[in-house]
C-alpha positions as CSV (number, residue, x, y, z in Angstrom):
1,X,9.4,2.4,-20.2
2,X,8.2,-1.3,-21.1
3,X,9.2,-4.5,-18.6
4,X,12.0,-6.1,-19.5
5,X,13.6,-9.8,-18.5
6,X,15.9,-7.5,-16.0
7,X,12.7,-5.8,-14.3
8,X,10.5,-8.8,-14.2
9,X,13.7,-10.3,-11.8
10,X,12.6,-7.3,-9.2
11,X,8.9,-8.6,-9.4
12,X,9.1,-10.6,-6.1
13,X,11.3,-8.8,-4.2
14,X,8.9,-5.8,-4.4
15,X,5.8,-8.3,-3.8
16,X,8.1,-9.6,-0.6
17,X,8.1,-6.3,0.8
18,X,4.3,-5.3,0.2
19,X,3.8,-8.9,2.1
20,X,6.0,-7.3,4.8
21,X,4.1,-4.0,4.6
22,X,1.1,-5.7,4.9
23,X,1.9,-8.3,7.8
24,X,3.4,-5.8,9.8
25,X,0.4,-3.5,9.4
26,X,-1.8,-6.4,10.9
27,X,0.5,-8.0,13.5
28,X,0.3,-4.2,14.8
29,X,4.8,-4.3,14.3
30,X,4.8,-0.7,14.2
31,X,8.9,-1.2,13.3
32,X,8.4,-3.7,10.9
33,X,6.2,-1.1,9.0
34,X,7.8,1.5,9.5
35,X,11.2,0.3,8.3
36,X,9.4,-0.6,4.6
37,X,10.1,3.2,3.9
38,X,12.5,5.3,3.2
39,X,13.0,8.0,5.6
40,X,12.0,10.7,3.4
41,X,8.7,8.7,2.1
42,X,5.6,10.4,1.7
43,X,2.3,8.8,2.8
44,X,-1.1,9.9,1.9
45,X,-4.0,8.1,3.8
46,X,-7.9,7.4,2.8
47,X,-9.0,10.7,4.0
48,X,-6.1,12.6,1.9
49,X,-4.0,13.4,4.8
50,X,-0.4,13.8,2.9
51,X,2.4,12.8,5.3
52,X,6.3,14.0,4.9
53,X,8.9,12.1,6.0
54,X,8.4,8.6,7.8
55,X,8.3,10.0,11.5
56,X,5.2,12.2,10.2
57,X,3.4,9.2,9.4
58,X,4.5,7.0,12.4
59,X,1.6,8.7,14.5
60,X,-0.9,7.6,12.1
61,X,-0.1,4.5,11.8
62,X,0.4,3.8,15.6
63,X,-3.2,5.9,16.4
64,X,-4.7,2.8,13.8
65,X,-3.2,0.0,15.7
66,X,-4.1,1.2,18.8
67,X,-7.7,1.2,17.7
68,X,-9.7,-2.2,18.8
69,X,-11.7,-1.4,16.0
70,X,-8.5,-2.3,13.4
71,X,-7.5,-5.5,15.3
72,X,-7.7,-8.8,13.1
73,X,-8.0,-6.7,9.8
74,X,-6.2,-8.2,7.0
75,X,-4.8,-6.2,4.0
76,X,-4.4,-7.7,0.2
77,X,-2.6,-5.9,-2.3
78,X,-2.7,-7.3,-5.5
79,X,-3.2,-6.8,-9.2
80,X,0.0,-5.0,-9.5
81,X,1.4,-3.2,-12.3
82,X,4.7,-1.8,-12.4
83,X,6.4,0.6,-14.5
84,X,10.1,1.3,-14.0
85,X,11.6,4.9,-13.6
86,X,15.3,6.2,-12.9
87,X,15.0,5.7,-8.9
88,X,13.3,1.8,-8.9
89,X,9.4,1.8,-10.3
90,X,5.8,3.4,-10.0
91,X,2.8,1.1,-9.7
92,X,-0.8,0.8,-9.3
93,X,-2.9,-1.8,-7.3
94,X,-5.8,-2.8,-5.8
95,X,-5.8,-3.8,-2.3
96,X,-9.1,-5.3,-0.3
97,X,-9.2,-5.5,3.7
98,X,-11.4,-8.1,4.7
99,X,-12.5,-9.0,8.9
100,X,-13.5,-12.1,10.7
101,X,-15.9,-10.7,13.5
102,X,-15.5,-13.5,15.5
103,X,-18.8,-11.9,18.2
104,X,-20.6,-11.5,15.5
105,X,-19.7,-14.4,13.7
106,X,-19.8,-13.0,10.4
107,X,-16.5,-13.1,7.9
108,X,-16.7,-9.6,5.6
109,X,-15.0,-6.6,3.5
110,X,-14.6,-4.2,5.3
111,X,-13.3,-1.6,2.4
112,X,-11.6,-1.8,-1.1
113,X,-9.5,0.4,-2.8
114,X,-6.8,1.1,-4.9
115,X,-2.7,2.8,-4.3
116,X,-0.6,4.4,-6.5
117,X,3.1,3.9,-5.1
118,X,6.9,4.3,-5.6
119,X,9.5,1.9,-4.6
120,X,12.7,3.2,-4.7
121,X,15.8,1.0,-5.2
122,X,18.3,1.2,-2.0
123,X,21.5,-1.0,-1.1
124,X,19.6,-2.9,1.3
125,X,16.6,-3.5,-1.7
126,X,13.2,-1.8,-2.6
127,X,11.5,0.6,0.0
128,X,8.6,2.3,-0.1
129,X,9.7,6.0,-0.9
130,X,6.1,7.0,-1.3
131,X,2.6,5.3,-0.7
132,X,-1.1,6.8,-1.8
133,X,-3.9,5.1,-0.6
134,X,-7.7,6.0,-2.0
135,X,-11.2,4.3,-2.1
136,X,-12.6,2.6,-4.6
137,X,-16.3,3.7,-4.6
138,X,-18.8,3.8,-8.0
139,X,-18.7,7.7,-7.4
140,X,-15.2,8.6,-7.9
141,X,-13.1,5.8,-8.6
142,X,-10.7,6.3,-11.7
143,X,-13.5,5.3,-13.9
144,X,-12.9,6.8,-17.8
145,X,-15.8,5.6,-19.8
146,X,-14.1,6.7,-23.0
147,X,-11.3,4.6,-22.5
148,X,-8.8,7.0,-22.2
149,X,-7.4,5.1,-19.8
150,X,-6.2,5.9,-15.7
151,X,-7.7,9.0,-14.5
């Protein structure tokens, strides 16, 4: 289903609440993340691990921020493409995380990737209803050489 003038109006609301996702997952606002699903919202992490339902996922994501290691992370999502369905829309992205070691004194990326997500349309605005997160590495990124498009 191509954009239209009607879904290019929900453009920055959903970009609003990736910026919410995002903060939230690097102020360590375990309920500010967790309340940019829906309660039935699938999650799967790097590693493949599929989660059901947002309290499944809750553990994850508070094992992460209690990790020093993930403290002064920040996450970019960007590149976006949305394509609308029945329930709200499906997208793509990119997202980047990038650390200033302040010890070390050295500003890098940590780790880039790409998501494919759902955002489903609710009476209090887009949520999350299902997030897929997977590296983007030169041995098995979605890379179609014969231009057949998303893999």
């Amino acid at each position: 289903m191509p954009m239209t003038d009607a879904n290019w109006a929900d453009y920055p609301k959903i970009q609003t609440l990736i910026a919410d996702y995002v903060w939230a997952l690097d102020t360590a606002d375990i309920d500010g993340l967790l309340a940019t699903f829906t309660d039935d919202a699938v999650f799967e992490d790097s590693a493949g691990n599929v989660y059901e339902g947002r309290t499944a996922f809750e553990g994850y994501f508070r094992k992460l921020m209690a990790n020093p290691v993930f403290r002064g992370r920040q996450h970019h999502i960007d590149n976006l493409r949305l394509s609308p369905t029945d329930w709200g829309y499906e997208t793509r992205s990119y997202w980047t995380v990038t650390k200033w070691h302040a010890e070390a004194g050295k500003k890098i990326f940590e780790v880039i990737g790409y998501s494919t997500d759902n955002f489903r349309r609710t009476e209090s605005g887009f949520l999350f209803c299902e997030r897929r997160v997977h590296y983007w590495r030169d041995a098995d990124c979605p890379w179609t050489p014969d231009g057949t498009g998303f893999a």
